[in-house]
PDB file with SEQRES, HELIX, SHEET and CRYST1 records, atoms N, CA, C and O in Angstrom:
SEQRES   1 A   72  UNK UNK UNK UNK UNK UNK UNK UNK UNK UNK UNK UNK UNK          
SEQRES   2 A   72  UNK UNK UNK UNK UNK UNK UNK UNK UNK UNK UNK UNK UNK          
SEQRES   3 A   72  UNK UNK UNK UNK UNK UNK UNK UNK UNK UNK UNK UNK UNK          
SEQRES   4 A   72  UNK UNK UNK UNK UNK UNK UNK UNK UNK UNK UNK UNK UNK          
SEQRES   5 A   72  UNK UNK UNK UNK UNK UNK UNK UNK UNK UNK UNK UNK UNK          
SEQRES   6 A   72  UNK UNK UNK UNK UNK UNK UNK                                  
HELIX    1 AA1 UNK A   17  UNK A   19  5                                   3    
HELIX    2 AA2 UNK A   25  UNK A   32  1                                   8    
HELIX    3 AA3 UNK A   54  UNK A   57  1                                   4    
HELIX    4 AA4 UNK A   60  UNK A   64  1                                   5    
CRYST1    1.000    1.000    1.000  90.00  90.00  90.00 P 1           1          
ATOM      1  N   UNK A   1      26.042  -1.290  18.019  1.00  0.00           N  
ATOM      2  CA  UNK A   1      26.604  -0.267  17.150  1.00  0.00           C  
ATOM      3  C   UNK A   1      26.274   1.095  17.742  1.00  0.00           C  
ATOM      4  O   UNK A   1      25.106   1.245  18.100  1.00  0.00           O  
ATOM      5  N   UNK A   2      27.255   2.282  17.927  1.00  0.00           N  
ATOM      6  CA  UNK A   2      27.075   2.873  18.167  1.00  0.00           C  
ATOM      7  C   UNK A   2      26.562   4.283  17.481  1.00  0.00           C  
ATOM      8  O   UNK A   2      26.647   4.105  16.266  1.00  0.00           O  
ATOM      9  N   UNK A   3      26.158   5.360  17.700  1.00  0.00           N  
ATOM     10  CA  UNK A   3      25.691   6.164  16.922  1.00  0.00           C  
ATOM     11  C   UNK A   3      27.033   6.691  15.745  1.00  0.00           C  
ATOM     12  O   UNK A   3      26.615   7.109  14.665  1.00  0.00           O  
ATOM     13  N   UNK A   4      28.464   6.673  15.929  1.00  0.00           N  
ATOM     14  CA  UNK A   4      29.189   7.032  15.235  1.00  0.00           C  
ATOM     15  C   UNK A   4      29.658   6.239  14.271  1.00  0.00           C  
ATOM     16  O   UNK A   4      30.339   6.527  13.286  1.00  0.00           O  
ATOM     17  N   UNK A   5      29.174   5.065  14.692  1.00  0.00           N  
ATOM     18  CA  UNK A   5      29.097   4.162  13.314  1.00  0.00           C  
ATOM     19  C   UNK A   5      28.523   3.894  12.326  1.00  0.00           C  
ATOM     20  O   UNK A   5      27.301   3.896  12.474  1.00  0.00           O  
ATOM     21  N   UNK A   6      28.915   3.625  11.228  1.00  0.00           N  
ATOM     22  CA  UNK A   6      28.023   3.776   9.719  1.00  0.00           C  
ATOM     23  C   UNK A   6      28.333   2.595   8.744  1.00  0.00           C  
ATOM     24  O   UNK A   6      29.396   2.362   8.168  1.00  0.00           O  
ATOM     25  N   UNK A   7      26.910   1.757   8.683  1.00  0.00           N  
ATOM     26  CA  UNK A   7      27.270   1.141   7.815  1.00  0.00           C  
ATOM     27  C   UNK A   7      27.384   1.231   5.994  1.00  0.00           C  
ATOM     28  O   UNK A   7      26.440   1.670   5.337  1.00  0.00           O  
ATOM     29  N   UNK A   8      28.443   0.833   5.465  1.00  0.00           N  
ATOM     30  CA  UNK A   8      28.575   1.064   4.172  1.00  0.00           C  
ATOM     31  C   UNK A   8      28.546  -0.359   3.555  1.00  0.00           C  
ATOM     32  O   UNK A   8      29.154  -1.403   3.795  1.00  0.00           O  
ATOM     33  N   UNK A   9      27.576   0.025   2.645  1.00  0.00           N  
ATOM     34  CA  UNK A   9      27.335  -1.350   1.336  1.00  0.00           C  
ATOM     35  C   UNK A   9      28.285  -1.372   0.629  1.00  0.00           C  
ATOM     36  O   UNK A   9      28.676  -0.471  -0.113  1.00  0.00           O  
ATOM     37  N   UNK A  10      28.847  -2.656   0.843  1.00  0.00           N  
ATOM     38  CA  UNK A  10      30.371  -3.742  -0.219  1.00  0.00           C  
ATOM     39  C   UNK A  10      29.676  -3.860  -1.504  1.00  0.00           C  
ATOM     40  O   UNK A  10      29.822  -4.901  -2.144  1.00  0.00           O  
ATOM     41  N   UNK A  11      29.021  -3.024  -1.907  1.00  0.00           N  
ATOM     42  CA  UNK A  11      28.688  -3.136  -3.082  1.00  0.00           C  
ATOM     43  C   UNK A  11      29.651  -2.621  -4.483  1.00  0.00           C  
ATOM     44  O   UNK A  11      29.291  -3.164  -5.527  1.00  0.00           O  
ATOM     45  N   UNK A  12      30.790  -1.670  -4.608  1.00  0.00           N  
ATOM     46  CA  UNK A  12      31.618  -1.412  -5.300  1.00  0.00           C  
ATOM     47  C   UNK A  12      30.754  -0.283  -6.066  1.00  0.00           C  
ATOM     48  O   UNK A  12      30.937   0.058  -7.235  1.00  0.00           O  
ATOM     49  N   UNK A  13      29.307   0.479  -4.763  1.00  0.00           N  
ATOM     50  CA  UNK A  13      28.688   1.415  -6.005  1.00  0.00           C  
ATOM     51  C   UNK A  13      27.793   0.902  -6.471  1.00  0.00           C  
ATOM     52  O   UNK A  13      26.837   1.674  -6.541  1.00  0.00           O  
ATOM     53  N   UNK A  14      27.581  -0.155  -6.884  1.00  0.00           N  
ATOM     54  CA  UNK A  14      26.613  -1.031  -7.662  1.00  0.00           C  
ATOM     55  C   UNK A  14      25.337  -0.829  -7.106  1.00  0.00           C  
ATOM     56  O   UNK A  14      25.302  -1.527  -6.093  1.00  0.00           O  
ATOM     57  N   UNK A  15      24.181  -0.185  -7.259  1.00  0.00           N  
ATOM     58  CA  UNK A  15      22.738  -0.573  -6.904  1.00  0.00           C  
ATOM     59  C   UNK A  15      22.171  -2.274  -7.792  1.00  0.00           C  
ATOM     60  O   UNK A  15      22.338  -2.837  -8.874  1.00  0.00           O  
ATOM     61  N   UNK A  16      21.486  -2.495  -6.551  1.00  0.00           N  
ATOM     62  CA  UNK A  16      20.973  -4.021  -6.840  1.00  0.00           C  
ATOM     63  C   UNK A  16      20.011  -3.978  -7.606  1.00  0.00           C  
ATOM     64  O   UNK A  16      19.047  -3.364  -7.149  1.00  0.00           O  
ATOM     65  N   UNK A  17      19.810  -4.694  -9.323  1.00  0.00           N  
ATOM     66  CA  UNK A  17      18.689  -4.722 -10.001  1.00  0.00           C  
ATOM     67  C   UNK A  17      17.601  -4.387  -9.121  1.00  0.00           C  
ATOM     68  O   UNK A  17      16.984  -3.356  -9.385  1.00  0.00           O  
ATOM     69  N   UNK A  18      17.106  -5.354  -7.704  1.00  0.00           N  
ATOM     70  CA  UNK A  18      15.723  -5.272  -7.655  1.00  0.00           C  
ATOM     71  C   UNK A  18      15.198  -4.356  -6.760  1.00  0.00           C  
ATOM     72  O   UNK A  18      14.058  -4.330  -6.297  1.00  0.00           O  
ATOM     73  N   UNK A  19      16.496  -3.307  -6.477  1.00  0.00           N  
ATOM     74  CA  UNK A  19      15.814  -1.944  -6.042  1.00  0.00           C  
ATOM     75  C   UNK A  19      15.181  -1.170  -7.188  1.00  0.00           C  
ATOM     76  O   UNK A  19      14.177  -0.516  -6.906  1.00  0.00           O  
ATOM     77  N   UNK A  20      15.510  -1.157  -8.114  1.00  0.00           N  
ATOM     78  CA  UNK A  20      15.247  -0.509  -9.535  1.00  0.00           C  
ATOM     79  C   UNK A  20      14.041  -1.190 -10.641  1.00  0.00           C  
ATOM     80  O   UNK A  20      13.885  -0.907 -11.829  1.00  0.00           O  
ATOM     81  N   UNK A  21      13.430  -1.974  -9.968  1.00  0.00           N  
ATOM     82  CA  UNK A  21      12.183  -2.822 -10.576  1.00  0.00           C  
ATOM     83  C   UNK A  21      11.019  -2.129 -10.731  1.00  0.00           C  
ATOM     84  O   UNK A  21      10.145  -2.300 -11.581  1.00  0.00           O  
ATOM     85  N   UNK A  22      11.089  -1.144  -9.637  1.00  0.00           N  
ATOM     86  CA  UNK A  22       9.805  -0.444  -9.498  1.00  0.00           C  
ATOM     87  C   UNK A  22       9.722   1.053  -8.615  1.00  0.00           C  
ATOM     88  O   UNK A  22      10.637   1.507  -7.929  1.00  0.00           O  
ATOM     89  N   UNK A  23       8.749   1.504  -8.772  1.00  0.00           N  
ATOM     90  CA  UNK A  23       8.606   3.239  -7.616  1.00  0.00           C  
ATOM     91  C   UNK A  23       8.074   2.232  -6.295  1.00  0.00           C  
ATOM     92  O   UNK A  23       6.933   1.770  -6.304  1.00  0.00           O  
ATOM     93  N   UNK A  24       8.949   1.984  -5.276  1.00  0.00           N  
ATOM     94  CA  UNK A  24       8.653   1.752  -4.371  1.00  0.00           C  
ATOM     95  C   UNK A  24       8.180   2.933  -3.070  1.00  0.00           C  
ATOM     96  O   UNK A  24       8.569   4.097  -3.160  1.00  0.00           O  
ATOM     97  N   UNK A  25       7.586   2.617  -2.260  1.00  0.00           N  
ATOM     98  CA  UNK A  25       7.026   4.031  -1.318  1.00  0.00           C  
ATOM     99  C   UNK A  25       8.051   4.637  -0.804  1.00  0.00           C  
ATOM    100  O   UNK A  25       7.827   5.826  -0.576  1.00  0.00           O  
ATOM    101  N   UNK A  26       9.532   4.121  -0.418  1.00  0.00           N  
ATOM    102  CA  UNK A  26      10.257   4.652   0.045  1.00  0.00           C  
ATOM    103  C   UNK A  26      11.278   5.332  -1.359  1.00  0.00           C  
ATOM    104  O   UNK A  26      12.101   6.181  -1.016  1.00  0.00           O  
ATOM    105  N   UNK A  27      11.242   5.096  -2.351  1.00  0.00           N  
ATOM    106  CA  UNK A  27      11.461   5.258  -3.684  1.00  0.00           C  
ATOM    107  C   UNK A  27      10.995   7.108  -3.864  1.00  0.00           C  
ATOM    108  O   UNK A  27      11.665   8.107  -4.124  1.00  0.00           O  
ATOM    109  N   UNK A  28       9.046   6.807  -3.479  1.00  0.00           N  
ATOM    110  CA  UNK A  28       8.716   7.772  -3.999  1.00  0.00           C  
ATOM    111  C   UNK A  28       8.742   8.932  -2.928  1.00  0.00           C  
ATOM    112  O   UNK A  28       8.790  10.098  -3.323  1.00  0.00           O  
ATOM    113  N   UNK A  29       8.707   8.595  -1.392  1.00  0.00           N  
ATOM    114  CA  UNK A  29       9.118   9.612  -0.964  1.00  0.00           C  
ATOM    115  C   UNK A  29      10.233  10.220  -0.929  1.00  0.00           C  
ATOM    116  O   UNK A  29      10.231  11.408  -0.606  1.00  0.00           O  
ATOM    117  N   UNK A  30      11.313   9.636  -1.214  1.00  0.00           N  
ATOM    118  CA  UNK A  30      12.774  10.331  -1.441  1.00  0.00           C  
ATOM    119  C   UNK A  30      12.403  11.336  -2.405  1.00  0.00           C  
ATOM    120  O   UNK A  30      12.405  12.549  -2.199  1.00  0.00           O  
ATOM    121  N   UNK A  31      11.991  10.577  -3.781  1.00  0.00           N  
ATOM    122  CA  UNK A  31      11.644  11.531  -4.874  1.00  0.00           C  
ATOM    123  C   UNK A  31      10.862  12.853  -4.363  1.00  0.00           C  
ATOM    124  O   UNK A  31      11.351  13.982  -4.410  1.00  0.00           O  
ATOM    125  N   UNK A  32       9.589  12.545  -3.874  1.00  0.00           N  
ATOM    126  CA  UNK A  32       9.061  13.786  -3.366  1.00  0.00           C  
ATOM    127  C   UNK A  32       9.180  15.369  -2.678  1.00  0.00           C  
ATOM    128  O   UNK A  32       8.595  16.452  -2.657  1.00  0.00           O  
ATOM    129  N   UNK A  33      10.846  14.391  -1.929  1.00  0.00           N  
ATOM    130  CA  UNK A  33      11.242  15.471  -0.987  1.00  0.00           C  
ATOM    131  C   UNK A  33      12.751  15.817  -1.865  1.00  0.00           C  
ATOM    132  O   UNK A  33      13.682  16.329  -1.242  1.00  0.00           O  
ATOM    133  N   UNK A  34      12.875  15.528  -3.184  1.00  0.00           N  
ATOM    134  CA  UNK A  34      13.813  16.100  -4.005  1.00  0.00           C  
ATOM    135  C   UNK A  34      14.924  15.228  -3.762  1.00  0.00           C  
ATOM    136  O   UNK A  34      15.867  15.485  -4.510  1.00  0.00           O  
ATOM    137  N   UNK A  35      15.153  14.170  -2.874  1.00  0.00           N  
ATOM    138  CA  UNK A  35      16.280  13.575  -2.802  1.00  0.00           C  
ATOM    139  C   UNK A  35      16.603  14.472  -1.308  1.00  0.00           C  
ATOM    140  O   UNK A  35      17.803  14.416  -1.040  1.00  0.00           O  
ATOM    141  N   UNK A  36      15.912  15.157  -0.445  1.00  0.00           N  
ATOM    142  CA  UNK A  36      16.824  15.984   0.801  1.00  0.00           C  
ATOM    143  C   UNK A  36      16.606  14.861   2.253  1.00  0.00           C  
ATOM    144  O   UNK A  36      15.528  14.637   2.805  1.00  0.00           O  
ATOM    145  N   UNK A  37      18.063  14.234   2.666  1.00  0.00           N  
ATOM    146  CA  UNK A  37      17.578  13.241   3.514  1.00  0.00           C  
ATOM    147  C   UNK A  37      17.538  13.730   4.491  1.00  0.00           C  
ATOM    148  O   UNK A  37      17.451  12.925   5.418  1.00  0.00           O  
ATOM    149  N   UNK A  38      17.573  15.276   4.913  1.00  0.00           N  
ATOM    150  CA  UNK A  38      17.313  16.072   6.393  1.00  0.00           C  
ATOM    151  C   UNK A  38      15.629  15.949   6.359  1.00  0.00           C  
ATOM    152  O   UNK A  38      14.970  16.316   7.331  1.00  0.00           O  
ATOM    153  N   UNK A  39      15.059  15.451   5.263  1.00  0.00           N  
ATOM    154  CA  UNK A  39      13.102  15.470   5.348  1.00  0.00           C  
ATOM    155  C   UNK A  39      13.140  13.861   5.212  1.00  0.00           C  
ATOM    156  O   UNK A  39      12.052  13.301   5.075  1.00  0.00           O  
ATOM    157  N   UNK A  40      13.856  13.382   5.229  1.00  0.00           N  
ATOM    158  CA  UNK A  40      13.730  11.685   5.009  1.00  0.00           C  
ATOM    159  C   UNK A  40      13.397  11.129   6.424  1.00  0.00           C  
ATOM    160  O   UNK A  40      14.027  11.318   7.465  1.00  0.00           O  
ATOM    161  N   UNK A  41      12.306  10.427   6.233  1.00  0.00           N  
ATOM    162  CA  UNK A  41      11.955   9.498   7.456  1.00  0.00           C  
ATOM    163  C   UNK A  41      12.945   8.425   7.856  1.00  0.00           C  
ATOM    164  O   UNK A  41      13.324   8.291   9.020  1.00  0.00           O  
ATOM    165  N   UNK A  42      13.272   7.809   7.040  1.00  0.00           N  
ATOM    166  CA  UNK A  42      14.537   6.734   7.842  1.00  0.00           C  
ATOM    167  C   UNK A  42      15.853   7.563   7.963  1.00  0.00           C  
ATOM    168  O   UNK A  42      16.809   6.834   8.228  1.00  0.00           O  
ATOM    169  N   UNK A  43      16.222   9.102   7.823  1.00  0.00           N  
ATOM    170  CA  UNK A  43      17.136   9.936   7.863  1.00  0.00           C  
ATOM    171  C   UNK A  43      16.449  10.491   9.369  1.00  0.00           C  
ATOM    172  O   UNK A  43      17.076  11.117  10.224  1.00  0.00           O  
ATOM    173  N   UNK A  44      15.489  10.225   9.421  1.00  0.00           N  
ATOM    174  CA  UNK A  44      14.646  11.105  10.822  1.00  0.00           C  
ATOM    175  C   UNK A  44      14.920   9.370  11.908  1.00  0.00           C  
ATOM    176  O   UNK A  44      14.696   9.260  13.114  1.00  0.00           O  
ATOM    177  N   UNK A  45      15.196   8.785  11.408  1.00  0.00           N  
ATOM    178  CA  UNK A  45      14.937   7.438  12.898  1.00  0.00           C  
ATOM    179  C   UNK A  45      16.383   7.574  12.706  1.00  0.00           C  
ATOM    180  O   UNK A  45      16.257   6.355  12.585  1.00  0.00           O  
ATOM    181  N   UNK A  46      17.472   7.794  12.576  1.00  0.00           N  
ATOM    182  CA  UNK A  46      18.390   7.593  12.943  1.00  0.00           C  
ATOM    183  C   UNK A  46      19.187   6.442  12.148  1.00  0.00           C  
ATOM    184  O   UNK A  46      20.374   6.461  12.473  1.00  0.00           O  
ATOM    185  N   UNK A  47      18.815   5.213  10.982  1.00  0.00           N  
ATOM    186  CA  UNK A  47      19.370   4.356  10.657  1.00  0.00           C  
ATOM    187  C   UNK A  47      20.815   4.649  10.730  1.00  0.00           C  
ATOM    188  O   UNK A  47      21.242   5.803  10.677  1.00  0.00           O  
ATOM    189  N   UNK A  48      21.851   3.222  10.898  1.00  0.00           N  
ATOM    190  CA  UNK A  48      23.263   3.375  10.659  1.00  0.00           C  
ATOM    191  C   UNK A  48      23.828   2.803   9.446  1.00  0.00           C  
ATOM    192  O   UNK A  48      24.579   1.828   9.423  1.00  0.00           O  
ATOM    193  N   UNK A  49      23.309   3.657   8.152  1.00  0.00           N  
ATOM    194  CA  UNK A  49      23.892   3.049   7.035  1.00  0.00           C  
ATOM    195  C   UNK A  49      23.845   4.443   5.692  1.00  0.00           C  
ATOM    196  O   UNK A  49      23.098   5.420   5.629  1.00  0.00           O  
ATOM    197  N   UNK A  50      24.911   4.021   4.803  1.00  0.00           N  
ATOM    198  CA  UNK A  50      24.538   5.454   3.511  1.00  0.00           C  
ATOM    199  C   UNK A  50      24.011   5.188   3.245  1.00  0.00           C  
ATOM    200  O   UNK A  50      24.071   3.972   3.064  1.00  0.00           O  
ATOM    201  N   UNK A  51      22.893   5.825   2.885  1.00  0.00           N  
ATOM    202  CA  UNK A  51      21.563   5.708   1.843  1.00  0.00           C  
ATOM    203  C   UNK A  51      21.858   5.893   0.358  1.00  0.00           C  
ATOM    204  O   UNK A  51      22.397   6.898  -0.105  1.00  0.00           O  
ATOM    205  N   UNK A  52      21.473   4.876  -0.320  1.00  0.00           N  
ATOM    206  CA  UNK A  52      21.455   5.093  -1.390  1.00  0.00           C  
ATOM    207  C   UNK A  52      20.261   4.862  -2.349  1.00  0.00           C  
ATOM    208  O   UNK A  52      20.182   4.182  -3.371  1.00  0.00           O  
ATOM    209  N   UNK A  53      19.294   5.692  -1.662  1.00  0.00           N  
ATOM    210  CA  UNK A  53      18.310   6.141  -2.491  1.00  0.00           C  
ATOM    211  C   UNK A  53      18.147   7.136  -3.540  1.00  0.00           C  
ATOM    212  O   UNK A  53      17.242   7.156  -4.374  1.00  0.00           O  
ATOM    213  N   UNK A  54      19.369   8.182  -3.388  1.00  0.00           N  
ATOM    214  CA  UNK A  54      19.462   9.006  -4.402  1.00  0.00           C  
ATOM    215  C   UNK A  54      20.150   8.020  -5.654  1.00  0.00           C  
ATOM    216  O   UNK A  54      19.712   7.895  -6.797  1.00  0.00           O  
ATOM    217  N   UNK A  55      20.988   7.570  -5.242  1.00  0.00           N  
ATOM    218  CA  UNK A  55      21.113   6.614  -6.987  1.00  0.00           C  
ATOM    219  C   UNK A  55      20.178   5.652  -7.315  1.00  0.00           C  
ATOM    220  O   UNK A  55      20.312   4.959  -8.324  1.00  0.00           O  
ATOM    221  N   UNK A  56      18.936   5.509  -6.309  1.00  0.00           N  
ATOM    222  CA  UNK A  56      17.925   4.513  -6.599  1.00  0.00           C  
ATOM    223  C   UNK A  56      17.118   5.115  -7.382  1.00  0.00           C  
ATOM    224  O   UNK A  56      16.556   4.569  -8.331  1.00  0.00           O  
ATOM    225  N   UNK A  57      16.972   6.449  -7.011  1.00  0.00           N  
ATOM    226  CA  UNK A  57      15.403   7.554  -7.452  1.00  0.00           C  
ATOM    227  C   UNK A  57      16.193   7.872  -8.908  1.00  0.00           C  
ATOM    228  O   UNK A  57      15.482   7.953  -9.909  1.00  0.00           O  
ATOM    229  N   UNK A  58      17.520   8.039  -9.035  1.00  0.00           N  
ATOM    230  CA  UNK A  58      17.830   8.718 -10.692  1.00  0.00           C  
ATOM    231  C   UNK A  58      18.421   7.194 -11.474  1.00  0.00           C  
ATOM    232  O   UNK A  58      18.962   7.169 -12.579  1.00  0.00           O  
ATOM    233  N   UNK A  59      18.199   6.167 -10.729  1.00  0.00           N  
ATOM    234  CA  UNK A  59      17.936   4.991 -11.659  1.00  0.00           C  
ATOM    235  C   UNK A  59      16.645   4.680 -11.866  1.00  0.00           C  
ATOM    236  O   UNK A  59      16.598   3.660 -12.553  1.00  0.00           O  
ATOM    237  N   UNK A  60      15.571   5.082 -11.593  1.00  0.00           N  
ATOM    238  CA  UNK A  60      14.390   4.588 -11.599  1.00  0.00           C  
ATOM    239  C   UNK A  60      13.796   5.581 -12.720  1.00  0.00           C  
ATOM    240  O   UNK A  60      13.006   5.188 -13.579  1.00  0.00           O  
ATOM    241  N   UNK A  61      14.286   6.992 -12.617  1.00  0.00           N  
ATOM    242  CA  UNK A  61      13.754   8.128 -13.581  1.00  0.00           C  
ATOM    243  C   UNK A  61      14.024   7.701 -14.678  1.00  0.00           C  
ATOM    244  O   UNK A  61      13.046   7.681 -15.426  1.00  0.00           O  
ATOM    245  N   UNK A  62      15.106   7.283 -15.182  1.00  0.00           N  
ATOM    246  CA  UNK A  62      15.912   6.921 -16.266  1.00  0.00           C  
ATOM    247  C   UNK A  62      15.129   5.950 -16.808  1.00  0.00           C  
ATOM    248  O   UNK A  62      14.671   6.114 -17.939  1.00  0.00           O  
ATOM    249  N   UNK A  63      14.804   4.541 -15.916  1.00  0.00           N  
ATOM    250  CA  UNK A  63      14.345   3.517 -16.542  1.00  0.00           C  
ATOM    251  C   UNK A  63      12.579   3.608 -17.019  1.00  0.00           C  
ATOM    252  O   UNK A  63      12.134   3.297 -18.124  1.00  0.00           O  
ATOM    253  N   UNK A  64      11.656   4.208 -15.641  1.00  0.00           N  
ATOM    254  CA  UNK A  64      10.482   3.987 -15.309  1.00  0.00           C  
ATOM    255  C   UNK A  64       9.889   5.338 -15.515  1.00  0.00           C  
ATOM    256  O   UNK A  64       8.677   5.551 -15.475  1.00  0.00           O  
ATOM    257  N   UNK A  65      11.057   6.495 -15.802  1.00  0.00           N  
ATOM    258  CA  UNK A  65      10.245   7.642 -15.644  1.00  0.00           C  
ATOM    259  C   UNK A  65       9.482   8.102 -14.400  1.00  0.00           C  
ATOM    260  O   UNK A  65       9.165   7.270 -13.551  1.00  0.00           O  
ATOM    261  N   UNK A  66       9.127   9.603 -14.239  1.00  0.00           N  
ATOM    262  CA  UNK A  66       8.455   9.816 -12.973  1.00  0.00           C  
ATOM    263  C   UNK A  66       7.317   8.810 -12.140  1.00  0.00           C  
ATOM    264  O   UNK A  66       6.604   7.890 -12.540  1.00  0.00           O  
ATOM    265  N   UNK A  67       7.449   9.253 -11.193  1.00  0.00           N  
ATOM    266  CA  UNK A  67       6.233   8.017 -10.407  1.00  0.00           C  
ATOM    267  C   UNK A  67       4.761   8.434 -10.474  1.00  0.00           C  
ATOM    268  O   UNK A  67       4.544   9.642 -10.374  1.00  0.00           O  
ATOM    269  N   UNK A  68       3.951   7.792 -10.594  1.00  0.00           N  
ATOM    270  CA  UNK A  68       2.870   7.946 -10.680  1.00  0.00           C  
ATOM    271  C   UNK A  68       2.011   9.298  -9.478  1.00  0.00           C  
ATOM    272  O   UNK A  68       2.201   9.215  -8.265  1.00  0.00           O  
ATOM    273  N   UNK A  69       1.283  10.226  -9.972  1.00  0.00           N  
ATOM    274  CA  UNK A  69       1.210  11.058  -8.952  1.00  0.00           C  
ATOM    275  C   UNK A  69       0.477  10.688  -7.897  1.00  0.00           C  
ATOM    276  O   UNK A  69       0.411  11.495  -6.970  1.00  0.00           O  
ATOM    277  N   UNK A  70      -0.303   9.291  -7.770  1.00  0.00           N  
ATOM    278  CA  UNK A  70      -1.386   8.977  -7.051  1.00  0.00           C  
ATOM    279  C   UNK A  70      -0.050   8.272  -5.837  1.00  0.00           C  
ATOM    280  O   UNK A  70      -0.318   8.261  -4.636  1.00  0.00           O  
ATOM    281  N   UNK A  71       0.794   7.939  -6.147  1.00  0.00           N  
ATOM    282  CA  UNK A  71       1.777   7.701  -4.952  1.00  0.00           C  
ATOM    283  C   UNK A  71       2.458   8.465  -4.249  1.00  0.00           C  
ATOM    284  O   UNK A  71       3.061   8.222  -3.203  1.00  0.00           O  
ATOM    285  N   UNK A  72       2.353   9.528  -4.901  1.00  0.00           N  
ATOM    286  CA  UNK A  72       3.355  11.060  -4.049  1.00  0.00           C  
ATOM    287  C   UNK A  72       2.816  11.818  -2.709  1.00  0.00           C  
ATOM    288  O   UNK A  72       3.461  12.748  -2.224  1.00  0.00           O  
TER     289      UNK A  72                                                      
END                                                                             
């Protein structure tokens, strides 16, 4: 795959229940850095896919409320 390629999740939009189970570390650093994926570490390696951690982090607020500060 080349760098101009991007993979997109056949998901129809849908986040998967068991991203949303919990503040995961990659959960809480998105949160930390406001949702900006120019400070995102897997936005910094280059992955080839949309991230959809911003609908992960404002499904998780909703359900779980903020993350614990000892993880931030």
């Amino acid at each position: 795959m080349n760098n101009s390629e991007v993979f997109i999740p056949q998901t129809n939009g849908e986040v998967s229940d068991s991203l949303t189970q919990n503040w995961t570390p990659q959960a809480c650093e998105c949160y930390s850095i406001n949702c900006n994926c120019k400070k995102c570490s897997i936005e910094i390696s280059n992955y080839s896919f949309v991230c959809q951690m911003p609908k992960i982090v404002h499904i998780l607020l909703q359900t779980h409320g903020k993350p614990q500060e000892k993880f931030l």
